[in-house]
N, C-alpha and C positions, 0 to 999 in steps of 0.2 A: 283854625286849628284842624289837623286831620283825625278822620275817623278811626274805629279800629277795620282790621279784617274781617270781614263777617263772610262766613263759610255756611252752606248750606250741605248738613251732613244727612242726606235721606237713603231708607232703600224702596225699590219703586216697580210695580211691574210692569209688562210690556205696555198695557193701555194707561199707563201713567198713574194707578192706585197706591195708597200707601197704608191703605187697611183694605179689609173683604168686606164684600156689603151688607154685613149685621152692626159693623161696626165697630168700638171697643178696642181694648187694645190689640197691638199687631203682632203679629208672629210671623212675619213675612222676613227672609233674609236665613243663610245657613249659620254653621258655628265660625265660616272663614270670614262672612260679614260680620260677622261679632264680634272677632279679632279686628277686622279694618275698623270695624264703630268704636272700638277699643282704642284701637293707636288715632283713629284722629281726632277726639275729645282727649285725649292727653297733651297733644301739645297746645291747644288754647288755655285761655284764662278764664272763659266761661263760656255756657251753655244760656240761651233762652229759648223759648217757647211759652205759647199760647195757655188759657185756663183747660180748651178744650183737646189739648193735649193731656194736660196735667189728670181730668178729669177721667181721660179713658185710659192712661196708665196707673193713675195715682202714684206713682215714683218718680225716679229719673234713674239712668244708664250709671253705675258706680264705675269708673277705671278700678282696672283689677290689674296685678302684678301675676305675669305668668311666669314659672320658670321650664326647663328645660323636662321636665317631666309632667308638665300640661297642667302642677296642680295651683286652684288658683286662690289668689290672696285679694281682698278688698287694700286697694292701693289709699297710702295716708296722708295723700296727694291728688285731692281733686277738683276741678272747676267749678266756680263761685256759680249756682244753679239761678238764673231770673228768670221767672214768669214774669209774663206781660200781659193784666188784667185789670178792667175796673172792677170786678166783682169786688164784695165787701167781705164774703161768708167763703171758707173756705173748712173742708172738713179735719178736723186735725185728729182722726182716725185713719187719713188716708199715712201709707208708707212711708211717703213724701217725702212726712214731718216730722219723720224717726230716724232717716239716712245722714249719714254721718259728712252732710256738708254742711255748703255757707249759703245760704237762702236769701235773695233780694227778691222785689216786689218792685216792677214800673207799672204805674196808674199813673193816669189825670184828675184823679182829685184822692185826698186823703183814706188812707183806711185808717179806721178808730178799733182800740182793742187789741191791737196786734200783742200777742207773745213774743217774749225773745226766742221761744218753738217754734213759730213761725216762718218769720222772716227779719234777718237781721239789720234789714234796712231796706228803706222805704225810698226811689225815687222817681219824680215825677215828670211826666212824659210831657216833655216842650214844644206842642203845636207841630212837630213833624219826628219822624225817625234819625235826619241827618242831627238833628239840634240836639237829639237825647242820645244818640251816639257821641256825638262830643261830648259830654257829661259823662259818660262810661270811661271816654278816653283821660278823664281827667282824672277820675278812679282807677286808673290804673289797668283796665280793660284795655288789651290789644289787640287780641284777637276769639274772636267770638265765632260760636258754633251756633247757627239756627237750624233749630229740630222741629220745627213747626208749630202750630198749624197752618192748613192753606191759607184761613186768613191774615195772619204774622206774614210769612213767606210773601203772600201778597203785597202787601205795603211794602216792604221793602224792597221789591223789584219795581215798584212802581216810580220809587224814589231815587229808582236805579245805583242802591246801596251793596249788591250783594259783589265781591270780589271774587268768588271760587265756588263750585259747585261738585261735592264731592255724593257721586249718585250711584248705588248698586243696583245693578237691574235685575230684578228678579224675572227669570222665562214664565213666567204664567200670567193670562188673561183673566182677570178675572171679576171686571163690571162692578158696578156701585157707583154711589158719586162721592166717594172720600179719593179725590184728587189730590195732586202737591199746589195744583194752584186751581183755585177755583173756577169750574168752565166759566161762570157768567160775567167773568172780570178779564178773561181773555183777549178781548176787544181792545177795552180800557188800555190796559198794560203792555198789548205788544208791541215792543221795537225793532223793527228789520233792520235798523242801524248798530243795533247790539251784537255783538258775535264774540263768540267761547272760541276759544284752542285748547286742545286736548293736550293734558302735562303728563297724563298715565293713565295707561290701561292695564290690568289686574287681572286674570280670568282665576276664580274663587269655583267653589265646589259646587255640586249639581246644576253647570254650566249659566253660573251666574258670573257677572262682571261687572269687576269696579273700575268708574270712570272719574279722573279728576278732571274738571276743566278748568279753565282760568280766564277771566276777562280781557280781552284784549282794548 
């Protein structure tokens, strides 16, 4: 059975960071990235990411409804949000667990206690990424949005899962080791048999650019 699309939607700067080196959540990307992170989390069926995503934003990105006079509307229409953790403990003071979505949970072994506040369902990660993506595709999951972490990201290029890489570059340098892929796994994962073709180039406000690529 085929997988879904899984789309990796980042913004990123020259030296390839996707936070500054304190940490925390990110503020990297203009309001014209905001609009792109906007329109391409609306046409998937869901979003995942990592705990340690989740933990340095404690939300996730709501689609909003613009209209012609910029004002904006939380849309009543959004993709099913999965984290991808064994963690057990999650704090349900974070934002998260207040937004007006549909909340799943992929772990390898059971969480106990879960609220219906939490997470709406619970499914469980089958010895690789291709096997638990066929299970999303079964759910009805088509196409999917990964927002990170480097480690998430990781695994799935390893598995050479990822079909489209939708990356804004932000112009500034700016060092730490919050990467999109982890330098020490570099080795591990590179493939000089892999190559992108560029589908669209975008040039976005304070000379940043959106780049879609696509697997060839």
């Amino acid at each position: 059975m085929s997988i879904p699309k899984v789309t990796i939607v980042i913004a990123s700067s020259l030296d390839g960071r996707i936070a500054f080196p304190e940490g925390g959540e990110s503020h990297l990307g203009s309001e014209e990235d905001k609009k792109m992170l906007n329109q391409n989390l609306s046409i998937v069926d869901a979003t995942i990411f990592g705990l340690g995503t989740l933990i340095a934003h404690q939300s996730t990105y709501l689609i909003k409804n613009l209209n012609n006079n910029e004002k904006v509307k939380i849309s009543k229409t959004q993709p099913i949000s999965i984290v991808a953790s064994n963690s057990k403990k999650f704090n349900s003071n974070w934002k998260y667990f207040r937004q007006p979505i549909r909340r799943w949970l992929i772990s390898s072994s059971k969480v106990d206690n879960l609220s219906n506040k939490d997470f709406e369902r619970q499914l469980f990660f089958e010895d690789s990424w291709e096997k638990t993506l066929i299970s999303l595709k079964k759910q009805g999951i088509n196409d999917l949005a990964l927002l990170g972490g480097a480690k998430l990201i990781n695994s799935f290029i390893k598995e050479d899962l990822i079909t489209d890489i939708k990356i804004t570059i932000i112009p500034q340098i700016i060092g730490g080791r919050y990467t999109w892929i982890p330098p020490e796994q570099t080795n591990e994962i590179f493939n000089l048999k892999r190559l992108w073709e560029i589908k669209s180039i975008e040039n976005l406000m304070n000379n940043e650019i959106h780049v879609h690529y696509k697997k060839i």
